[in-house]
Backbone as a chain_set.jsonl record, in Angstrom:
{"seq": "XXXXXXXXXXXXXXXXXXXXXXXXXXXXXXXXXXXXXXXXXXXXXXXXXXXXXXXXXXXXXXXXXXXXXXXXXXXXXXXXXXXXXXXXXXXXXXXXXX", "coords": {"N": [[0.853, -1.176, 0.0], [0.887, 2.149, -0.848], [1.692, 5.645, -0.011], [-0.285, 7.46, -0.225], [-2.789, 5.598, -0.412], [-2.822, 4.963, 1.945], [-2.984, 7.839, 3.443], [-5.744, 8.048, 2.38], [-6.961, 5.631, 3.595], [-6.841, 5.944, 6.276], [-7.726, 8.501, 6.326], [-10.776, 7.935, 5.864], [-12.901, 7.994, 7.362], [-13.055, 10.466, 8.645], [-14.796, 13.445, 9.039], [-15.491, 15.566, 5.58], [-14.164, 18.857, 5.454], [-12.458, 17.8, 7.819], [-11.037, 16.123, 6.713], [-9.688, 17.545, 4.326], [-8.38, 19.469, 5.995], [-6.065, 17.403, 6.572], [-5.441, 15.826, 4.637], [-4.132, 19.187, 3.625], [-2.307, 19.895, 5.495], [-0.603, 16.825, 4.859], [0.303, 17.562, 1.973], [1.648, 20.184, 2.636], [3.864, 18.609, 3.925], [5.174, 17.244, 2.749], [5.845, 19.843, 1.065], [7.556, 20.948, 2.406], [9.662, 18.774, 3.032], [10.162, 18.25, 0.107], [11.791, 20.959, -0.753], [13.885, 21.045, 1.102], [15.307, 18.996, 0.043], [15.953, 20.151, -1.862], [17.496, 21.791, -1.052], [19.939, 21.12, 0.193], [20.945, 19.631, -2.182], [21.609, 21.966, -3.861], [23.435, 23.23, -1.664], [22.259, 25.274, -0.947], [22.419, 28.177, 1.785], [20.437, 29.597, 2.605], [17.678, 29.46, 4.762], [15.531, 30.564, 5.12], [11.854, 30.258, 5.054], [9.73, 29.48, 3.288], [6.347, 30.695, 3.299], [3.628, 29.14, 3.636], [1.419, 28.009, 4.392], [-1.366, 29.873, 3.788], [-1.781, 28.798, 1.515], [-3.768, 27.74, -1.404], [-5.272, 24.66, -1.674], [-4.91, 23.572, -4.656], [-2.933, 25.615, -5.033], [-0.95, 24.988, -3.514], [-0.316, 22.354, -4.397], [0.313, 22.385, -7.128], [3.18, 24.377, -6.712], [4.157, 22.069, -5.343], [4.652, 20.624, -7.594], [6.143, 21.915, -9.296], [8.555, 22.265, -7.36], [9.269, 19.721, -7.33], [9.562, 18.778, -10.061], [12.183, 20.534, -10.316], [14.094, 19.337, -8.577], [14.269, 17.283, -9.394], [15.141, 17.374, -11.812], [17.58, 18.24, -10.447], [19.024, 16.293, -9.312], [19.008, 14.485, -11.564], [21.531, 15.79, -12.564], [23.128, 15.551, -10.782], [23.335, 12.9, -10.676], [25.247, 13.15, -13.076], [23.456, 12.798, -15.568], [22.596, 14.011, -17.838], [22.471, 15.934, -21.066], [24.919, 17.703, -22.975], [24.296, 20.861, -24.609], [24.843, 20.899, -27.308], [25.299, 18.139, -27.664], [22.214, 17.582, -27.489], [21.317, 19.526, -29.523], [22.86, 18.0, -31.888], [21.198, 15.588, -31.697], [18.226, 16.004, -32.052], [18.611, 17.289, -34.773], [19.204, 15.201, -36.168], [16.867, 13.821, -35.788], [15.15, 15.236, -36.694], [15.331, 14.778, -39.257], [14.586, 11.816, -39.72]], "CA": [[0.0, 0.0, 0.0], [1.352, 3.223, -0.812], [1.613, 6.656, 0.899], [-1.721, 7.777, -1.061], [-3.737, 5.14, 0.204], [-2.725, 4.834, 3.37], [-3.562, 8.456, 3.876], [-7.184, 7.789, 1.953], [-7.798, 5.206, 4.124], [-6.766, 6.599, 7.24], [-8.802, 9.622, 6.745], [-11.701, 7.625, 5.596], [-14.25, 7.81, 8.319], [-13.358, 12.02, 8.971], [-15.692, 14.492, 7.912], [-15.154, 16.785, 4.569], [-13.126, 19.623, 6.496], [-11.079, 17.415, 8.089], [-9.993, 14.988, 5.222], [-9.315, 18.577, 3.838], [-7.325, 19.552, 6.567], [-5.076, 16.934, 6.945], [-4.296, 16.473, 3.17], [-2.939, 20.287, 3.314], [-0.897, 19.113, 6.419], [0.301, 16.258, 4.42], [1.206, 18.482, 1.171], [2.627, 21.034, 3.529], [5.17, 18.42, 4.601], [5.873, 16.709, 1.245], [6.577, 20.612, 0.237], [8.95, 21.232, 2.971], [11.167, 18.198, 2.464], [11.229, 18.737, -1.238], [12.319, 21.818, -0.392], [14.952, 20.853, 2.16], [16.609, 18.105, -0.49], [16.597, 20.81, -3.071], [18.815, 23.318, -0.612], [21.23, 20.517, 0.297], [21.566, 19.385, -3.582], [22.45, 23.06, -4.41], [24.574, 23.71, -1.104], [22.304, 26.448, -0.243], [22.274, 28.165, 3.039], [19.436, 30.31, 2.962], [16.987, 28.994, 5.345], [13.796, 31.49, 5.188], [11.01, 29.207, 4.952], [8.116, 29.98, 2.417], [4.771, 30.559, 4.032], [2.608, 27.921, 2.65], [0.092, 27.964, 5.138], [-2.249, 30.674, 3.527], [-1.937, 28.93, 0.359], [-4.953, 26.912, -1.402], [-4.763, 23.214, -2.277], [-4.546, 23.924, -5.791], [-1.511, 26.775, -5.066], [0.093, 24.291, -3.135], [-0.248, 21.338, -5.498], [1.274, 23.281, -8.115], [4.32, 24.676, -6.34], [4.683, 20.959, -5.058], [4.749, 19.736, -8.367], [7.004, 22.431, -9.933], [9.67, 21.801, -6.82], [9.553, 17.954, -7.285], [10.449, 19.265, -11.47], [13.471, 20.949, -9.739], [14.345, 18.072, -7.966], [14.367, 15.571, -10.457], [16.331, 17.894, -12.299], [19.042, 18.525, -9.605], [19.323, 15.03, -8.986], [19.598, 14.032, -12.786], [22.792, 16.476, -12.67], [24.401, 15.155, -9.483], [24.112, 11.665, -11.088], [25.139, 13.169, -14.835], [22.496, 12.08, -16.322], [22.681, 14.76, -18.544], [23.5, 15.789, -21.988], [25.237, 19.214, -23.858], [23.488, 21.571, -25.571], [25.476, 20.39, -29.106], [24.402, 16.797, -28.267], [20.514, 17.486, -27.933], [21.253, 19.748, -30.98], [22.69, 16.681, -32.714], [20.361, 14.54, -31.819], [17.253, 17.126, -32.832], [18.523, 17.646, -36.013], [19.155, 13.62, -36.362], [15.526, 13.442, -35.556], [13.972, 15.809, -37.896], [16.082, 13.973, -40.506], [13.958, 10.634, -40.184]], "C": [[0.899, 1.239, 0.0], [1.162, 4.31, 0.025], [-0.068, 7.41, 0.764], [-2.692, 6.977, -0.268], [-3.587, 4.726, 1.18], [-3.439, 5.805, 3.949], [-4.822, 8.5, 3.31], [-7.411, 6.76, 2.771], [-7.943, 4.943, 6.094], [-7.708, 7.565, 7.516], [-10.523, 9.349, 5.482], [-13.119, 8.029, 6.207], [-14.124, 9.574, 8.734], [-14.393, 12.735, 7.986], [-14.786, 15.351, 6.688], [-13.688, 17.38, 5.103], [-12.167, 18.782, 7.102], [-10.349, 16.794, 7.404], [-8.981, 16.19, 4.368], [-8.197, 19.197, 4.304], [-5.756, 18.565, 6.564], [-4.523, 16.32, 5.308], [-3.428, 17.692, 2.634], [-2.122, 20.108, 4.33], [-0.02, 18.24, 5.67], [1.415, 16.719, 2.833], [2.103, 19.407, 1.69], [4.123, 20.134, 3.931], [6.073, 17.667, 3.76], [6.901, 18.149, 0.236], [7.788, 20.848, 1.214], [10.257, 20.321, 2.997], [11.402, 18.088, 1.499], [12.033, 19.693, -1.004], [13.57, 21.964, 0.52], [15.968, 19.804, 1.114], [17.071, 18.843, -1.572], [17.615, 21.884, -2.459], [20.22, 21.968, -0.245], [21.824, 19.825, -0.705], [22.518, 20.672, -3.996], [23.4, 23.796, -3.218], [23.9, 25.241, -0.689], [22.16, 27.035, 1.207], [21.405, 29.273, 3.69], [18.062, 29.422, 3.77], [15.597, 29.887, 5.616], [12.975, 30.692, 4.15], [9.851, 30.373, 4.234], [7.066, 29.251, 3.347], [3.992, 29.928, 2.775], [1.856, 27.738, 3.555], [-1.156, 28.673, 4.634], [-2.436, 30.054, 1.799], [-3.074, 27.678, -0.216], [-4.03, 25.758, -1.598], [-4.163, 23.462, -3.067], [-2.964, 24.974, -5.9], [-0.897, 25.59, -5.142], [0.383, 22.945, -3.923], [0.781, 21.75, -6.317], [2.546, 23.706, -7.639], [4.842, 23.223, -5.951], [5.645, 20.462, -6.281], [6.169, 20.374, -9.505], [8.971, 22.077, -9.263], [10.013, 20.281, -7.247], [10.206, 18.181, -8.921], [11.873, 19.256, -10.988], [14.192, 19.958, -9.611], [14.87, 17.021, -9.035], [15.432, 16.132, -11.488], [17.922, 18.111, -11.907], [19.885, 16.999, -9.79], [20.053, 14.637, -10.889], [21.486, 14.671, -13.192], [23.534, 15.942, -11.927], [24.774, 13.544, -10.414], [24.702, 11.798, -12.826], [24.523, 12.302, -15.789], [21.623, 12.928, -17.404], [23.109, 14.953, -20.118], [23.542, 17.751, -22.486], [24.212, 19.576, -24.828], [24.002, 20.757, -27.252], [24.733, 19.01, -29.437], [23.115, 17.041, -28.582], [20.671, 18.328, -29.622], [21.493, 18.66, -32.248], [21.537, 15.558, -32.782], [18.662, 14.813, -32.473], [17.387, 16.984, -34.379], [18.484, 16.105, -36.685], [17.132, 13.053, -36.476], [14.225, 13.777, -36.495], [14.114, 15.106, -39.181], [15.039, 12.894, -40.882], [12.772, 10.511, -40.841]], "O": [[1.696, 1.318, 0.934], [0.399, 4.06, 0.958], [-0.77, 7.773, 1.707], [-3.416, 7.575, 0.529], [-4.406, 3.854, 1.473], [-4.329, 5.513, 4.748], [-5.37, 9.378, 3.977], [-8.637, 6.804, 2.867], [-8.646, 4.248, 6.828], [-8.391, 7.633, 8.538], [-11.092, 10.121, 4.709], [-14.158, 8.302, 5.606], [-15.179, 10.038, 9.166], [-14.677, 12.652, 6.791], [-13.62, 15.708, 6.857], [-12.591, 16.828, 5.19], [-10.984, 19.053, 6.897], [-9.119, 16.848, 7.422], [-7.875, 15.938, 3.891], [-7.226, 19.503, 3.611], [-4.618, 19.035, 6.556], [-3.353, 16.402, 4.935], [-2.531, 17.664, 1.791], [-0.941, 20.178, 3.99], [1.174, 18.535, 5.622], [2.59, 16.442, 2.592], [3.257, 19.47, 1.266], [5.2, 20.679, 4.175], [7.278, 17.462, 3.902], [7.821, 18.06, -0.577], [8.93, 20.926, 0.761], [11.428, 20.701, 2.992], [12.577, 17.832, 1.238], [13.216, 19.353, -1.021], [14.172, 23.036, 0.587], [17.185, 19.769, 1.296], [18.098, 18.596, -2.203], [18.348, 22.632, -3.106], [21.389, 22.194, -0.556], [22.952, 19.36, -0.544], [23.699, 20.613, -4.339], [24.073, 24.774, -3.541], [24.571, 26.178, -0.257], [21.681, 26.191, 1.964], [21.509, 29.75, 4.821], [17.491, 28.644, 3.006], [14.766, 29.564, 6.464], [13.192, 30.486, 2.955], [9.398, 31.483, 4.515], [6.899, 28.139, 3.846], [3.849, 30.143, 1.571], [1.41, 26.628, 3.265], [-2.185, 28.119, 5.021], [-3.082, 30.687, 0.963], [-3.229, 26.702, 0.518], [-2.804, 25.674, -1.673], [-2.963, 23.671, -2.886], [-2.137, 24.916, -6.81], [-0.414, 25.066, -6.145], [1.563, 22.596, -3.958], [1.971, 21.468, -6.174], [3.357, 23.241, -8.44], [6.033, 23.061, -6.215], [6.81, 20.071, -6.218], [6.91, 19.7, -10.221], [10.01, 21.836, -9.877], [11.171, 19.913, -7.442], [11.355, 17.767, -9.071], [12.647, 18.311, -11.142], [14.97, 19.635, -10.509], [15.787, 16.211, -9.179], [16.386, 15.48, -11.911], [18.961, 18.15, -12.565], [20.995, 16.748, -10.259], [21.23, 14.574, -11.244], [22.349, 14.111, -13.869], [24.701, 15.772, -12.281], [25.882, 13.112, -10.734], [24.641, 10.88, -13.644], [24.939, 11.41, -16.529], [20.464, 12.723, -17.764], [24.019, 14.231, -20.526], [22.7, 18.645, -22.399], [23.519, 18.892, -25.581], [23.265, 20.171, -28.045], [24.071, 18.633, -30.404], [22.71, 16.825, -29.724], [20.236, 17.836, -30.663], [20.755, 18.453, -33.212], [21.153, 14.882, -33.736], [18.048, 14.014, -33.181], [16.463, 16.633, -35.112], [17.763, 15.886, -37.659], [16.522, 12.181, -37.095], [13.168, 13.259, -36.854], [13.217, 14.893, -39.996], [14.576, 12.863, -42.022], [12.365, 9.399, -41.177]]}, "num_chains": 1, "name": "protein.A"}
């Protein structure tokens, strides 16, 4: 069982409002440790925490989903899993070719 349906069937039997509540608790804490593996990928040492409490589901969804982008990006770099601008250009122009 995954993290998803654990918390769906945990907060099965709460009312509306609270199922509500405690899914922006659990986005709230999915955004702060993205957010915490993307400052110790880039070595940063700014620590002023974005207010994400005032922000809707939908905000916070979205900023989740853009950090977790980040992320997946940082990471692809640490493990070079990357390629040069020239290659994708080679490989682009290889592509239009077929």
């Amino acid at each position: 069982m995954n993290t998803v349906e654990q918390v769906k069937a945990s907060i099965n039997g709460l009312s509306i409002s609270d199922q509500s509540d405690v899914l922006l608790h659990m986005l709230r804490l999915k955004y702060r440790t993205t957010l915490a593996q993307i400052r110790n990928l880039t070595a940063a040492n700014n620590e002023a925490e974005d207010n994400i409490e005032h922000l809707s589901y939908d905000a916070l969804l979205e900023r989740l989903h853009l950090l977790e982008g980040i992320l997946e990006g940082l990471e692809d770099t640490a493990l070079a899993r990357v390629m040069g601008h020239d290659d994708i250009k080679t490989q682009f122009d290889l592509w239009r070719k077929k």
